[in-house]
C-alpha positions as CSV (number, residue, x, y, z in Angstrom):
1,X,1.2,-1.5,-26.1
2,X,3.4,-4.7,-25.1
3,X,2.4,-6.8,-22.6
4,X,5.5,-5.7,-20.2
5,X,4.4,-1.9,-20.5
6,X,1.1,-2.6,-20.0
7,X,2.1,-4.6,-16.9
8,X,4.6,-1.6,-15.7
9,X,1.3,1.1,-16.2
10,X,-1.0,-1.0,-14.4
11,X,1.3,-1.1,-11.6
12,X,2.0,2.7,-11.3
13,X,-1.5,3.1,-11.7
14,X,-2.2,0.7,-8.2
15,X,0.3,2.2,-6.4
16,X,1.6,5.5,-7.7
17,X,5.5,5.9,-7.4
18,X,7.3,7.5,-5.5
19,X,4.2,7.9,-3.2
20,X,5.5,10.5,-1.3
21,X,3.4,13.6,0.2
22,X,1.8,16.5,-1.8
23,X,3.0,19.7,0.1
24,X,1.7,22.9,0.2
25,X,5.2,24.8,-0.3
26,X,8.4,23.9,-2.0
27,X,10.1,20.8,-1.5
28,X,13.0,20.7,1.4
29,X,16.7,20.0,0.8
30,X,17.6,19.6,-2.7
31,X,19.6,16.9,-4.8
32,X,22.6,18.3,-6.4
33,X,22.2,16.0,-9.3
34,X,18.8,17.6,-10.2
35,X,21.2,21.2,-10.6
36,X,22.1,22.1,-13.8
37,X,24.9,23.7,-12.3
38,X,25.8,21.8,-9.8
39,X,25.8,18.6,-12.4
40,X,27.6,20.6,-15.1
41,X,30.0,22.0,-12.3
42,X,30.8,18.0,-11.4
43,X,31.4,17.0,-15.0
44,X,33.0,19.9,-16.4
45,X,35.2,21.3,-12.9
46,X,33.3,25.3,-14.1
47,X,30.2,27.4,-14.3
48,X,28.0,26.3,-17.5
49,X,27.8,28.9,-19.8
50,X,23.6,29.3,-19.6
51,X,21.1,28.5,-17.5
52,X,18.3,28.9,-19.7
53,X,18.2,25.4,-20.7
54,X,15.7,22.5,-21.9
55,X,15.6,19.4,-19.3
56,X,13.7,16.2,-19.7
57,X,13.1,14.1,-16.9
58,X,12.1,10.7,-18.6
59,X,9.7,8.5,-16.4
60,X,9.0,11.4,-13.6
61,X,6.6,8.6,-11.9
62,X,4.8,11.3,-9.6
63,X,7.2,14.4,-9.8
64,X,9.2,14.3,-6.9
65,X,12.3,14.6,-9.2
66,X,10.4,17.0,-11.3
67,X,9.2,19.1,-8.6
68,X,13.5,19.6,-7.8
69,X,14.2,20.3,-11.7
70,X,11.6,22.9,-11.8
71,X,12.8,25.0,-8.2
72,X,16.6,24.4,-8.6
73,X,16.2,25.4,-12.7
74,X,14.2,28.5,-12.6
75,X,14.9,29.6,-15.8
76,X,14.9,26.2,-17.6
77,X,12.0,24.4,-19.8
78,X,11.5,21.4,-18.0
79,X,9.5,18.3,-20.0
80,X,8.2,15.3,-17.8
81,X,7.1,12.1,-19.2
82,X,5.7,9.1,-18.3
83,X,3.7,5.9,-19.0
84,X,1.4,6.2,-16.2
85,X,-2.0,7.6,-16.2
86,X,-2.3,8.2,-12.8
87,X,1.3,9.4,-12.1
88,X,1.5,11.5,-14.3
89,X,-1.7,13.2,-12.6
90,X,0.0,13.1,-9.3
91,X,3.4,14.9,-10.7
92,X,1.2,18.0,-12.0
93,X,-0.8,18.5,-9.0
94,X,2.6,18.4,-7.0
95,X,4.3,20.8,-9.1
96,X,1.3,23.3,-8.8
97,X,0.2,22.6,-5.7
98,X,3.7,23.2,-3.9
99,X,4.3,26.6,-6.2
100,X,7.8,25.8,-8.2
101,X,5.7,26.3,-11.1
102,X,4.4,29.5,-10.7
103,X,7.9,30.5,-9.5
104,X,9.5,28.9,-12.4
105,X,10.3,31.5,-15.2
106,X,10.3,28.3,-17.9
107,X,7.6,26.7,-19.3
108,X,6.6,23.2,-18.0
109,X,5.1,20.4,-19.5
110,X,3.8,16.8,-18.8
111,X,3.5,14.1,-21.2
112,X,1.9,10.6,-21.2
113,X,4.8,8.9,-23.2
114,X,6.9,5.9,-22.9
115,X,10.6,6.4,-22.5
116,X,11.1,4.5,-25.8
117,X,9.4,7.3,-27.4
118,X,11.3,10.1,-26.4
119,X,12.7,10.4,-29.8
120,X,9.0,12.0,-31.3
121,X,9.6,15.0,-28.9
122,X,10.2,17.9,-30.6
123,X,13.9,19.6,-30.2
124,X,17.3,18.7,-28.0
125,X,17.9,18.7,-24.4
126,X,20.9,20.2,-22.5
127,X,19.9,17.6,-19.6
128,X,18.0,14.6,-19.6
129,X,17.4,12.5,-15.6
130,X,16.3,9.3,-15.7
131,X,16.2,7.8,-12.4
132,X,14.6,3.8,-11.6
133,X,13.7,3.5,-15.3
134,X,15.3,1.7,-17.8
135,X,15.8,-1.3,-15.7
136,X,11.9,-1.5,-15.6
137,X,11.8,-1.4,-19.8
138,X,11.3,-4.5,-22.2
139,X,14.7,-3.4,-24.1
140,X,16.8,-1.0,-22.2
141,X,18.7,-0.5,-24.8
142,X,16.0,0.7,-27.0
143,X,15.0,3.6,-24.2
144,X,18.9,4.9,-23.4
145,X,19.2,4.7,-27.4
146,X,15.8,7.2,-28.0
147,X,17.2,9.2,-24.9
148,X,20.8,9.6,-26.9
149,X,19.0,11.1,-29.5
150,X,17.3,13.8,-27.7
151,X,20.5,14.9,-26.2
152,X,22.0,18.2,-27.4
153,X,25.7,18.1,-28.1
154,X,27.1,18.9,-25.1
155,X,24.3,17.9,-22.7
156,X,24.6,15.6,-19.9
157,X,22.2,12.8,-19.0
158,X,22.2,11.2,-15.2
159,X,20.8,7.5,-15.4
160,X,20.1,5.3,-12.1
161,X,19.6,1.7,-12.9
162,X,19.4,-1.6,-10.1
163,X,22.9,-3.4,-9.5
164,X,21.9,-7.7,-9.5
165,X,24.5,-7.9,-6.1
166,X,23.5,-5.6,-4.0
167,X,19.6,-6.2,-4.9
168,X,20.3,-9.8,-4.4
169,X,17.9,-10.6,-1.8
170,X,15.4,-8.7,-3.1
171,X,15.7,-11.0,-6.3
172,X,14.9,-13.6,-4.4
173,X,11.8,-12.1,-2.3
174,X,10.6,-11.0,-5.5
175,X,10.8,-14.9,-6.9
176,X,8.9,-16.5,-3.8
177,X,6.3,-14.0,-3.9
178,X,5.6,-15.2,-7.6
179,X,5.5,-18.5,-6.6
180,X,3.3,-18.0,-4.3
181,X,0.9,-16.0,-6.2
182,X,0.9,-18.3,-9.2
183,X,-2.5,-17.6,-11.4
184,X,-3.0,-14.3,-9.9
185,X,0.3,-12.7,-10.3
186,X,-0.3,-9.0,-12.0
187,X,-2.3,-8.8,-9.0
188,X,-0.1,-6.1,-7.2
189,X,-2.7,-5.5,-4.0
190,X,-2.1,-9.2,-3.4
191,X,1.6,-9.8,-4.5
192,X,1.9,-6.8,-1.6
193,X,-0.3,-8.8,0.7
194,X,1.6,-12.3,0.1
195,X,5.0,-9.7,0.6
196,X,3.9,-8.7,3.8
197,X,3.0,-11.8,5.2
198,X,6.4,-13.8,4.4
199,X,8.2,-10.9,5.8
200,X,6.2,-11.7,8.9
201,X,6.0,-15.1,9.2
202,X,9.7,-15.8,8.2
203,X,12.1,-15.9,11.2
204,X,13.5,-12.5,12.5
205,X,17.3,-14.3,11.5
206,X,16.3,-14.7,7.9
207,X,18.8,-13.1,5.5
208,X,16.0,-11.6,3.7
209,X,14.2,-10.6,6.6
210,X,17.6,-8.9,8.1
211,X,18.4,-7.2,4.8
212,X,15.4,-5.3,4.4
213,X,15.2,-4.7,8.4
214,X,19.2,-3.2,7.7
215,X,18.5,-1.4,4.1
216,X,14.8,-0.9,3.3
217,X,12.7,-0.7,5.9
218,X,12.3,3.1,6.5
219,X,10.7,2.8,2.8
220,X,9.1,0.2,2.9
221,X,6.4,0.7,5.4
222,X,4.5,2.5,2.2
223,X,2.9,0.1,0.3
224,X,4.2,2.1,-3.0
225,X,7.7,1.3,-2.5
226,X,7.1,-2.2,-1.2
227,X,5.2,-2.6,-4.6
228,X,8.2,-1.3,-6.1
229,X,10.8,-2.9,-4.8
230,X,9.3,-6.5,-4.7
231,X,6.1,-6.9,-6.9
232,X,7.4,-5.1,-9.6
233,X,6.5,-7.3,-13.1
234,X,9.9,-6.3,-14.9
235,X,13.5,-5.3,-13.6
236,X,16.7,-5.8,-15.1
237,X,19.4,-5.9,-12.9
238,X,23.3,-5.0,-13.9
239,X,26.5,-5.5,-13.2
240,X,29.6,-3.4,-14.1
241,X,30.1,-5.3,-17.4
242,X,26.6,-5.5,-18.6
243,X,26.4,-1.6,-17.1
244,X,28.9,-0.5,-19.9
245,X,27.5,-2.8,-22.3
246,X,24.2,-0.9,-22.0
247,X,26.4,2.2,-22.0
248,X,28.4,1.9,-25.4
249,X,24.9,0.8,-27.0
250,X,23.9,4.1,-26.6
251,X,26.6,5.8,-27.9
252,X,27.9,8.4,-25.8
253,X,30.3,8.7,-23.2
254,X,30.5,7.9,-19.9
255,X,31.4,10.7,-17.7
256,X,31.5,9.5,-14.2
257,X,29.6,7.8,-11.4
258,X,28.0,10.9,-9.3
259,X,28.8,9.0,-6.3
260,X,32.3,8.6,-6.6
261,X,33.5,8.0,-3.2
262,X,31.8,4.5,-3.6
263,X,34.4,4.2,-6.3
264,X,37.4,4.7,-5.1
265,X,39.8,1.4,-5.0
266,X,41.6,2.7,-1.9
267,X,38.4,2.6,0.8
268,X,38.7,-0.9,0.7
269,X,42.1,-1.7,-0.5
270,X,44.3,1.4,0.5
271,X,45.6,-0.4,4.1
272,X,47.6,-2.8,1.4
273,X,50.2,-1.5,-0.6
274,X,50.8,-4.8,-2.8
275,X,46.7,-5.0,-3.2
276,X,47.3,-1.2,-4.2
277,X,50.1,-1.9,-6.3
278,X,48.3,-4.9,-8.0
279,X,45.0,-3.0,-8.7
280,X,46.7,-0.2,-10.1
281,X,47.5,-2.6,-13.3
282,X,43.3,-2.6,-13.9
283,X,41.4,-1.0,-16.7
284,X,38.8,1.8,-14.9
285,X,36.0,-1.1,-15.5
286,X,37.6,-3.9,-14.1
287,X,38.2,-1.6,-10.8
288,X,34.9,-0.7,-11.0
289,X,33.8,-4.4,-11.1
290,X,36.4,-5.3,-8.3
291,X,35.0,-2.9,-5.9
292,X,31.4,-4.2,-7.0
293,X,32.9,-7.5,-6.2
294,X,34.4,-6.6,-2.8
295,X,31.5,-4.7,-1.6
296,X,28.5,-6.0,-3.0
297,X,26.0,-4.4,0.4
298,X,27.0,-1.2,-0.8
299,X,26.5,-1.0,-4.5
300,X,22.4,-1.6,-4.3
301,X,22.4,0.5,-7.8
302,X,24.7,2.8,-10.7
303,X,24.0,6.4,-10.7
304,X,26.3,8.4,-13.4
305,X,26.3,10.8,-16.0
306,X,26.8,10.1,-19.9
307,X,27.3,12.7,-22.4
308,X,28.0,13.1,-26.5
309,X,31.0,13.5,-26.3
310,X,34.5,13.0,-23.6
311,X,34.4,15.5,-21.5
312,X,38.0,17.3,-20.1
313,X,37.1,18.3,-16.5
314,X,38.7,22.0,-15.8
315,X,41.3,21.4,-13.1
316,X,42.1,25.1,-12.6
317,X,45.6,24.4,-12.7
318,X,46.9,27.5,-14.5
319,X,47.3,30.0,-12.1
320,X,46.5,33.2,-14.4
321,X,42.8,31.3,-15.3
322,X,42.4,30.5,-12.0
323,X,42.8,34.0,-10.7
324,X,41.0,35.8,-13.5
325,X,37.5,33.2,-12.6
326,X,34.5,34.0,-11.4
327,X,33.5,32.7,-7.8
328,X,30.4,32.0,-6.1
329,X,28.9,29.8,-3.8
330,X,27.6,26.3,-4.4
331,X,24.3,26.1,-4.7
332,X,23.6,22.7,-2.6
333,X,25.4,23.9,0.6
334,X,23.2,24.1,3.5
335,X,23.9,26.3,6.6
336,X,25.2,28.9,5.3
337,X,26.2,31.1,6.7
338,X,28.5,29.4,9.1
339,X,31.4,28.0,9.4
340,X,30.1,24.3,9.8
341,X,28.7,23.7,6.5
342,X,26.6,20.7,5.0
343,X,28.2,20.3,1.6
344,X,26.2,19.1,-1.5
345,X,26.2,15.6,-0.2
346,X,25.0,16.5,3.1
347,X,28.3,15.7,4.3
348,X,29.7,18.1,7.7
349,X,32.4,20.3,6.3
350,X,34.6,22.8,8.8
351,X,36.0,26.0,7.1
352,X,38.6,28.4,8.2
353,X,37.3,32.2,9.1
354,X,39.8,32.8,5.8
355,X,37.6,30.4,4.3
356,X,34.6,31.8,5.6
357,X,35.4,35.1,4.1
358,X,36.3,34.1,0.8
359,X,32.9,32.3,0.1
360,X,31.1,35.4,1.9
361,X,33.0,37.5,-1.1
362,X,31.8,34.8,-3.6
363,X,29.0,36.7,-5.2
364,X,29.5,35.4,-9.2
365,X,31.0,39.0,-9.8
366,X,33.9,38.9,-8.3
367,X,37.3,37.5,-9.6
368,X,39.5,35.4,-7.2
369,X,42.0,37.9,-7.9
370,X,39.6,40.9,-6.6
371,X,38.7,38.3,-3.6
372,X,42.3,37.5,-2.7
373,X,43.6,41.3,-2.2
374,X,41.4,41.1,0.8
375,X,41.5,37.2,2.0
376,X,44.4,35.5,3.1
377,X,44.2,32.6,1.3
378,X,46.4,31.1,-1.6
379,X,46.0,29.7,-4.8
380,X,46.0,26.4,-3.6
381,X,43.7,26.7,-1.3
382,X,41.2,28.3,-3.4
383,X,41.5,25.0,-5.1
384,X,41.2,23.4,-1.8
385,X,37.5,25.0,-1.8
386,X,37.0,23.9,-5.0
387,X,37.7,19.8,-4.6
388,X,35.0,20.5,-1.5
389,X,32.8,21.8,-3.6
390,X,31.6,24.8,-1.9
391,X,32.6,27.2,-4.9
392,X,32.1,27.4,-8.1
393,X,34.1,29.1,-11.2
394,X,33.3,30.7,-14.4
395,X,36.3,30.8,-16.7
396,X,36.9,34.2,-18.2
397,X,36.2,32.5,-21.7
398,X,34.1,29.4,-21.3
399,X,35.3,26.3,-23.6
């Protein structure tokens, strides 16, 4: 084992992460990105063609993302890895002890393997998560490259990784606490200890001290995430150029940022039309590194989706596919039902009582066409639905 892995185990093995509650019952809420339907759904604009798939989730740390893969995948293998002992130990007992496992109609299974080993798994994966990872590896490259491989042709993998501007603070917190440690750094209890103490002593109009009051205090009064966050002995943080440098060394394609409002040029530029006009000349990266540049408090990290090969998102322009579709509701609304939805992102959505009664009809058996003879809604409106992303389609012949 290398001396950085080692490191990384012994500190999941102090403070076991995310150190979040065991409960007795089913996790609340959801994360849409943990959906194999609601992430294919993003990527591909329709239904996925099965559900019975294989997902790994590579460095589950204590299973909270697990626990979500196992109840919104009921019919999929899920396979959790990890390099820590006593995570790893933590992740089963959650996912028995709350029940998605016994309600789960695929098998589950835990691992005690490093990411960069993913490779000696047996088979493919329709989905791979890897959440707060690869930044933490010796060579990043080397783990996203052993993910590539495990991904089935068609799959999709979601990857998180640490952005060096908006963690910039951090950075620096996590440099004075070395200092300050000296000889007995790999001492997490007491790089925690030496953490807490500057964040106390330092004066409340600190910039560090302010940006973790403003950003990370609400975690941080758990001495896992604190550990995390500033005593952690290896993290790689990225930029946009270095992001899709890691990204073409894997070699597949990038399919999209899964929070892609943060990306969008015109929230900070759109009262400008000549800032508009010049921006429009950019390449997609160099936008994506201008709004990095711009907005540097709000891009703390990258969360997107890669897959083997480009992907053509289903616009549901034809109006003959369109009508001959499948509907149903999406799976990560909450409230229903009601007219004052929260959609997938948790986000307050207002619907119509047409609307209402066209997602009422949506029961995955029913074609728009069928729904429409008795719902006053148009074509474009169905689409309207769509961009919201309360429904979802099945094509009549999936690509």
């Amino acid at each position: 084992m290398s001396d950085i892995r080692a490191a990384v185990s012994k500190l999941y093995n102090t403070y076991p992460f995310p150190p979040e509650a065991l409960l007795d019952e089913p996790p609340p809420g959801h994360n849409w990105r943990w959906s194999w339907l609601a992430a294919y759904n993003f990527c591909r604009g329709e239904k996925p063609p099965h559900l019975d798939i294989r997902i790994l989730d590579a460095g589950c740390g204590t299973g909270v993302g697990t626990e979500y893969l196992i109840m919104l995948n009921p019919q999929a293998e899920v396979v959790a890895i990890d390099i820590s002992e006593e995570a790893l130990s933590i992740a089963q007992e959650r996912c028995h002890r709350s029940g998605v496992i016994a309600n789960s109609q695929g098998k589950v299974a835990f691992h005690q393997l490093p990411l960069e080993e993913a490779e000696t798994l047996p088979g493919q994966f329709d989905l791979i998560n890897c959440v707060g990872v690869l930044h933490h590896l010796a060579n990043p490259i080397k783990g996203i490259q052993s993910l590539a491989k495990k991904l089935r042709p068609g799959g999709l993998m979601h990857i998180f990784v640490y952005s060096e501007l908006g963690r910039w603070e951090i950075s620096l917190m996590q440099q004075a606490i070395s200092l300050l440690q000296g000889e007995k750094q790999g001492d997490y209890v007491d790089g925690v200890d030496i953490g807490r103490k500057l964040f106390a002593t330092l004066p409340p109009e600190n910039r560090l001290v302010k940006r973790d009051k403003e950003r990370w205090s609400l975690e941080n009064h758990l001495d896992g995430y604190f550990a995390d966050m500033y005593v952690h002995p290896q993290e790689i943080d990225y930029n946009v150029n270095t992001l899709f440098e890691l990204i073409d060394a894997s070699g597949l394609e990038f399919v999209g940022f899964s929070n892609p409002k943060y990306w969008q040029i015109e929230r900070l530029l759109g009262n400008s039309s000549s800032l508009m006009e010049r921006a429009a000349g950019l390449t997609p990266q160099e936008t994506y590194r201008l709004i990095e540049l711009l907005d540097p408090d709000i891009i703390t990290h990258y969360e997107f989706f890669l897959s083997t090969s480009a992907i053509e998102k289903n616009d549901w322009a034809n109006d003959n596919e369109l009508l001959a579709a499948t509907s149903e509701r999406h799976p990560c609304i909450n409230g229903w039902p009601s007219q004052n939805l929260f959609n997938l992102e948790y986000e307050i959505v207002n619907i119509s009582e047409a609307e209402f009664q066209f997602l009422s009809t949506s029961d995955g058996e029913k074609t728009v066409k069928e729904i429409l003879a008795t719902v006053s809604l148009d074509l474009n409106q169905v689409r309207a639905l769509l961009t919201k992303q309360l429904i979802i389609l099945k094509p009549q012949i999936s690509k």
